[in-house]
C-alpha positions in Angstrom: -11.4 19.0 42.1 -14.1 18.3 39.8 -14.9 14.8 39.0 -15.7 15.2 35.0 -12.8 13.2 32.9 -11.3 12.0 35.8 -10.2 7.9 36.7 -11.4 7.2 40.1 -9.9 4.5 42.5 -11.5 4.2 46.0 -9.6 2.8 48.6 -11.5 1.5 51.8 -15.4 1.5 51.3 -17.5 4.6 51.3 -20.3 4.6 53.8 -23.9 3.9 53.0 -23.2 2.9 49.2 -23.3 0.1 47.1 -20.2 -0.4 45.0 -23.1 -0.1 41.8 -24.6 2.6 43.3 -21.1 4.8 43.8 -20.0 3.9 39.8 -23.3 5.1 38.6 -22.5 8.1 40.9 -19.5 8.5 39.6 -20.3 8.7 35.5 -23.6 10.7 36.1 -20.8 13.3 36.9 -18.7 12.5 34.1 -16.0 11.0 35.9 -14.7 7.0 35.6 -14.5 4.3 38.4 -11.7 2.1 38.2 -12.2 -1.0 39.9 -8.5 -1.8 40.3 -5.1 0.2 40.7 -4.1 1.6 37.3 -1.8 4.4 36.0 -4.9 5.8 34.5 -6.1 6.9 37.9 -5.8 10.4 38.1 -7.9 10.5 41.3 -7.6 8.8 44.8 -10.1 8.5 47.5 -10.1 7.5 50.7 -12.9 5.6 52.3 -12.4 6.5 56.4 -13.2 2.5 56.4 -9.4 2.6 55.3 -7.1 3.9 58.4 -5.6 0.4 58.9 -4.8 -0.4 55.0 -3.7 3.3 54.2 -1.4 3.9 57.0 2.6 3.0 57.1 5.1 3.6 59.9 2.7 6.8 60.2 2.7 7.8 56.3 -0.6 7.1 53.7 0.8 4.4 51.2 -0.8 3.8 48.3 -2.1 0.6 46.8 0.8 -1.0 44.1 -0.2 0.2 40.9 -1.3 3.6 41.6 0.8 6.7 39.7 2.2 8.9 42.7 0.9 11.8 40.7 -2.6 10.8 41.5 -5.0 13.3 43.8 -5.7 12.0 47.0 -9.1 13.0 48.6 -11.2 12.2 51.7 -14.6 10.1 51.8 -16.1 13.5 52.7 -14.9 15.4 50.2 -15.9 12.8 47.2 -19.1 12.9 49.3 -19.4 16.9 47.9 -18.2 16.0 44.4 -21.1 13.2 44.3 -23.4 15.9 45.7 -24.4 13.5 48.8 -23.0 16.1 51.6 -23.3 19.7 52.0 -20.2 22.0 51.8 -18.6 22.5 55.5 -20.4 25.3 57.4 -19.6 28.8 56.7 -17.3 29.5 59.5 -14.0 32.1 59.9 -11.7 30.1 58.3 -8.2 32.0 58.7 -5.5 30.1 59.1 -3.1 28.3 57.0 -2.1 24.7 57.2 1.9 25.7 58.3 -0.3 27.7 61.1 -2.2 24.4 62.1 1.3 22.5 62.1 2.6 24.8 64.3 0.2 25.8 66.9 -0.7 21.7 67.2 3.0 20.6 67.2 2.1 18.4 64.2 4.5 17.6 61.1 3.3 18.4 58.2 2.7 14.5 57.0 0.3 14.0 59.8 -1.6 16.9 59.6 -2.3 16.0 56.1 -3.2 12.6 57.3 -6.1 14.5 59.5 -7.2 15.7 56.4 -7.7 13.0 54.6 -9.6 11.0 57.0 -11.6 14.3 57.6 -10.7 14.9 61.3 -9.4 18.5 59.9 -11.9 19.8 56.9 -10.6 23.1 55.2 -12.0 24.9 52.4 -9.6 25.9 49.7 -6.6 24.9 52.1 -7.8 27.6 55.2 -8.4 26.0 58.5 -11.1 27.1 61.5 -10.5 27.2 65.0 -12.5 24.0 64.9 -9.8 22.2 62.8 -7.3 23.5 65.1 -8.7 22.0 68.4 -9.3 19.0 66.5 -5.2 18.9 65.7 -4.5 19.7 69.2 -6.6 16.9 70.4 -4.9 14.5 68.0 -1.3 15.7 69.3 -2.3 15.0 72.5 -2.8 10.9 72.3 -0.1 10.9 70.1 2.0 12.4 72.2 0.9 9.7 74.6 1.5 7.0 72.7 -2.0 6.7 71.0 -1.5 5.0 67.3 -1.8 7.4 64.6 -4.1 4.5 63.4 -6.2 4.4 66.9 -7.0 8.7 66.8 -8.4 8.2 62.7 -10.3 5.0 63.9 -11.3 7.1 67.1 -12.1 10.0 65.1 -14.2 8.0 62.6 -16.2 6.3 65.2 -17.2 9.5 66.7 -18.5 11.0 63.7 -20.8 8.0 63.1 -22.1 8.8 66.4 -22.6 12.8 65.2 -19.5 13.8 66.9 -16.0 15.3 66.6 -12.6 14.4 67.8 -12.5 17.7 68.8 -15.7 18.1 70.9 -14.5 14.9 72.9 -12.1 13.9 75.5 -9.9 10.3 74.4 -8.3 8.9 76.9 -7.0 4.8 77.0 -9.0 2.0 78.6 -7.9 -0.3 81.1 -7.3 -2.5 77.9 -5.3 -0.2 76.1 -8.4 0.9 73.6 -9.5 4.4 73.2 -12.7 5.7 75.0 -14.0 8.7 76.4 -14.6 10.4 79.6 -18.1 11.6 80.4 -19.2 12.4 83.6 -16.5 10.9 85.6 -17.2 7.3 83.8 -15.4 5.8 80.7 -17.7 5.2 77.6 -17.1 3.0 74.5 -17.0 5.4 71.3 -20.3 3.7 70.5 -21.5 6.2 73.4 -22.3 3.0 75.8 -21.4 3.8 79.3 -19.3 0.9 81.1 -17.5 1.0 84.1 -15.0 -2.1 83.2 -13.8 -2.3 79.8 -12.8 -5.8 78.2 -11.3 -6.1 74.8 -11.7 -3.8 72.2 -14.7 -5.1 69.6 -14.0 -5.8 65.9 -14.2 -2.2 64.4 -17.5 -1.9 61.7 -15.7 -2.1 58.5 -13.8 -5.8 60.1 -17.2 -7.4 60.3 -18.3 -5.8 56.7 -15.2 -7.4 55.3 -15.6 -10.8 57.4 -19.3 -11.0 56.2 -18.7 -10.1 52.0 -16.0 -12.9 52.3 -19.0 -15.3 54.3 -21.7 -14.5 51.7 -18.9 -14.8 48.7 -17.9 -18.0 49.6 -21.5 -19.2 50.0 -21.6 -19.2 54.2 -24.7 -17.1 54.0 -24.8 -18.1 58.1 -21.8 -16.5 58.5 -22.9 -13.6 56.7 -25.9 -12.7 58.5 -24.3 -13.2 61.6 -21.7 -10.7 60.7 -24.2 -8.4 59.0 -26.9 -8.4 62.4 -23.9 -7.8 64.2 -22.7 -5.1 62.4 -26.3 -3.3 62.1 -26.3 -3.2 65.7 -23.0 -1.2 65.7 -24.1 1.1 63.2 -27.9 2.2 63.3 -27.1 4.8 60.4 -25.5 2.7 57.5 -28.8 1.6 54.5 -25.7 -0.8 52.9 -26.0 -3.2 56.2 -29.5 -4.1 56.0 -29.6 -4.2 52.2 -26.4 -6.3 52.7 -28.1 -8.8 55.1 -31.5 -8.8 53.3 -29.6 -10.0 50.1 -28.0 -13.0 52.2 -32.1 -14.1 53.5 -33.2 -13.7 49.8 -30.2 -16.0 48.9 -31.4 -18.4 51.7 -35.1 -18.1 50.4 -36.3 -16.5 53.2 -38.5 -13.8 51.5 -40.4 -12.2 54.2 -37.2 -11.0 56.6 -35.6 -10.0 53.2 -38.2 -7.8 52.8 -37.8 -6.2 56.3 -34.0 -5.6 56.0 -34.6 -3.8 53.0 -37.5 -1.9 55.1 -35.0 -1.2 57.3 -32.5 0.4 54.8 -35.4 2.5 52.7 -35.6 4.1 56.1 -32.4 4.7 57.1 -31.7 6.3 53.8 -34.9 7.0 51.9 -32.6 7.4 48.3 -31.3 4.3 48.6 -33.0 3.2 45.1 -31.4 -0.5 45.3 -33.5 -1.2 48.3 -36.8 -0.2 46.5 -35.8 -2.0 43.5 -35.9 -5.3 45.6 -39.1 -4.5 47.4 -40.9 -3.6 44.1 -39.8 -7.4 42.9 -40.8 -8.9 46.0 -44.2 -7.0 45.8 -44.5 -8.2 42.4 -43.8 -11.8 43.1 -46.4 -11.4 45.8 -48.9 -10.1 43.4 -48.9 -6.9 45.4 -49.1 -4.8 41.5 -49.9 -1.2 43.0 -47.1 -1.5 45.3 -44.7 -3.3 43.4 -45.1 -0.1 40.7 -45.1 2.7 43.8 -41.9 1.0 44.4 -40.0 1.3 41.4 -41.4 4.4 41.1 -39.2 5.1 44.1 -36.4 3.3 42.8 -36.4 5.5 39.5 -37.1 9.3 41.8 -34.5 8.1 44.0 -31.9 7.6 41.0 -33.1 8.8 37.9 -30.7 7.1 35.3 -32.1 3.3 37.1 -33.0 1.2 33.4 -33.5 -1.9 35.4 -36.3 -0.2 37.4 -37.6 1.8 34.5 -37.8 -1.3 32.1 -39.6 -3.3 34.8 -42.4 -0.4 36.1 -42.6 0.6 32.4 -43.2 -4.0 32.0 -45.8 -3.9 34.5 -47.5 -0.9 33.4 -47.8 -2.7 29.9 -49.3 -5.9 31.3 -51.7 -4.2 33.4 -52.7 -2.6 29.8 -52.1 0.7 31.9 -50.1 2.6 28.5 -50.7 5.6 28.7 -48.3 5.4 32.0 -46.0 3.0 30.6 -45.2 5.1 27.0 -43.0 7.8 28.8 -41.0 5.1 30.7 -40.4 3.2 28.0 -38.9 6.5 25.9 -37.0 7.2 29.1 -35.8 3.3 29.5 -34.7 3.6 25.8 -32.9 7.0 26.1 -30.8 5.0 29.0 -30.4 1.8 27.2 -30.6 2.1 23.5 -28.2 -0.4 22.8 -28.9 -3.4 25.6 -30.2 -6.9 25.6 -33.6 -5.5 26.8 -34.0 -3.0 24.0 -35.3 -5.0 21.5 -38.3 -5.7 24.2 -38.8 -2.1 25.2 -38.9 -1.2 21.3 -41.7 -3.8 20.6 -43.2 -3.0 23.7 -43.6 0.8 22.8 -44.9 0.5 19.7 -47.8 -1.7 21.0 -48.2 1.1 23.6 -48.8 3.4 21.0 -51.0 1.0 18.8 -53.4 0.2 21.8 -53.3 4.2 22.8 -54.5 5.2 18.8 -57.1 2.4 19.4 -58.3 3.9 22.5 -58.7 7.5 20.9 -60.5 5.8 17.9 -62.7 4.2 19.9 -63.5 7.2 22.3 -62.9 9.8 19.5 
């Protein structure tokens, strides 16, 4: 389902974007985000940060407010309508989901629970044989009395660590959590080894939510506590270092700001927030060159980014560097013809163009 004239509500978090970052997302493909449960929404997503809020008595509720008539999608399958994930692979895909039901003993509610926390992935409702040993491995903890909530965390876990409910065997600790068995030994889903298992650790997305209260509420301490902690649990996500770097800007600790937003540039090189914040710290730092490479990042890595466009294209000016700065400008005004900042860029433009004719008269 296409995202173009569609109202979008997300439920849960999607991994590795910014709440800005997944709206402009969103309308780049013609599509609305709704930031709270409306009969508008036509369109329901599930971030796999959601098993504990979506789930219950074993059913997917939704949030009050939301029409019943609304699609409901996974986090990976918004992922191909936003064009950040490639299609599943190109595998037989031959069976049908009352084949999948049957063959793992699964009703047909849970199964479609499995889809929409991506532990089953068809295309155009046909199933693999993958999906099916994934089903067959979910029926088997809950036949044992594993949490319908447990196998989705379990299976979500997994994938952050590049692999698949169905690729490993889940079996309960001596605390009741899920881990696996590899050689003999019982390993954490994190893939840690351990031979003794204590209590089961906050899952990720608990900390994330425990450390955007911290920072809202002004306990930045809190914050980055949660936040380092959370970075060591996932060495994937760009959000938790942009996250914490935000937090040591707020505490006026420039330089380690700097780092964590290092940090989430390399984890996801697109992540045009991140350079948008280096390019101002270069510039406060007098650092020009870089500050503009920067935002020149900023604006490859997300084309439609005014802020960073008015602000290389600002630069540019004062560095009486126009024949650079004319095109961003035009592009800065095609984004934002109407803003608070368009006044500016309009002034700013025709002295771009004044000093440019001088320049050829000059030379010519």
């Amino acid at each position: 389902m296409p995202l173009a004239g569609q109202t979008l509500h997300v439920v849960g978090r999607i991994q590795g974007l910014t709440r800005r970052r997944l709206e402009q997302l969103v309308h780049n493909r013609g599509g609305k985000l709704a930031t709270r449960p409306s009969n508008r929404v036509t369109i329901v997503a599930f971030g796999h940060s959601a098993v504990a809020q979506a789930l219950d008595d074993g059913r997917v509720k939704l949030p009050p407010g939301l029409p019943a008539t609304a699609a409901l999608i996974s986090e990976n399958v918004l992922r191909r309508h936003l064009g950040l994930l490639d299609a599943p692979p190109a595998v037989e895909r031959s069976m049908a989901r009352t084949e999948i039901e049957r063959l793992a003993g699964l009703s047909a509610n849970l199964v479609s629970c499995l889809v929409l926390f991506d532990v089953l992935e068809p295309v155009d409702e046909r199933f693999a044989y993958h999906d099916l040993v994934g089903a067959r491995e979910a029926a088997r903890l809950l036949r044992q009395g594993v949490a319908l909530g447990d196998v989705l965390a379990a299976s979500v876990a997994l994938r952050r660590r590049g692999s698949h409910l169905a690729e490993a065997r889940l079996t309960e600790g001596p605390s009741g959590a899920l881990v696996r068995e590899i050689g003999g030994q019982l390993a954490e889903l994190s893939g840690q080894l351990t031979m003794r298992l204590e209590q089961t650790a906050r899952s990720l997305d608990d900390l994330l939510v425990e450390a955007e209260d911290a920072a809202e509420r002004g306990d930045l301490a809190a914050a980055e506590s949660l936040y380092t902690t959370a970075m060591r649990a996932d060495a994937a996500d760009p959000v938790l270092p942009f996250n914490l770097g935000n937090v040591f800007q707020s505490q006026g600790r420039a330089p380690e700001a700097k780092i964590a937003w290092q940090i989430a540039v390399a984890r996801d090189p697109a992540f045009a927030e991140a350079w948008y914040n280096l390019a101002l710290t270069a510039e406060d730092e007098k650092q020009t060159d870089l500050a503009i490479a920067e935002y020149r990042r900023a604006v490859q890595a997300q084309p439609d980014y005014a802020d960073a466009y008015f602000n290389l294209a600002l630069l540019l000016t004062k560095l009486d560097r126009c024949a650079e700065a004319l095109g961003i400008w035009e592009r800065f005004l095609e984004l934002e013809p109407s803003s608070r900042h368009a006044s500016t860029a309009q002034k700013a433009l025709a002295l771009c163009r004044m000093r440019l004719q001088q320049e050829r008269a000059r030379t010519g």
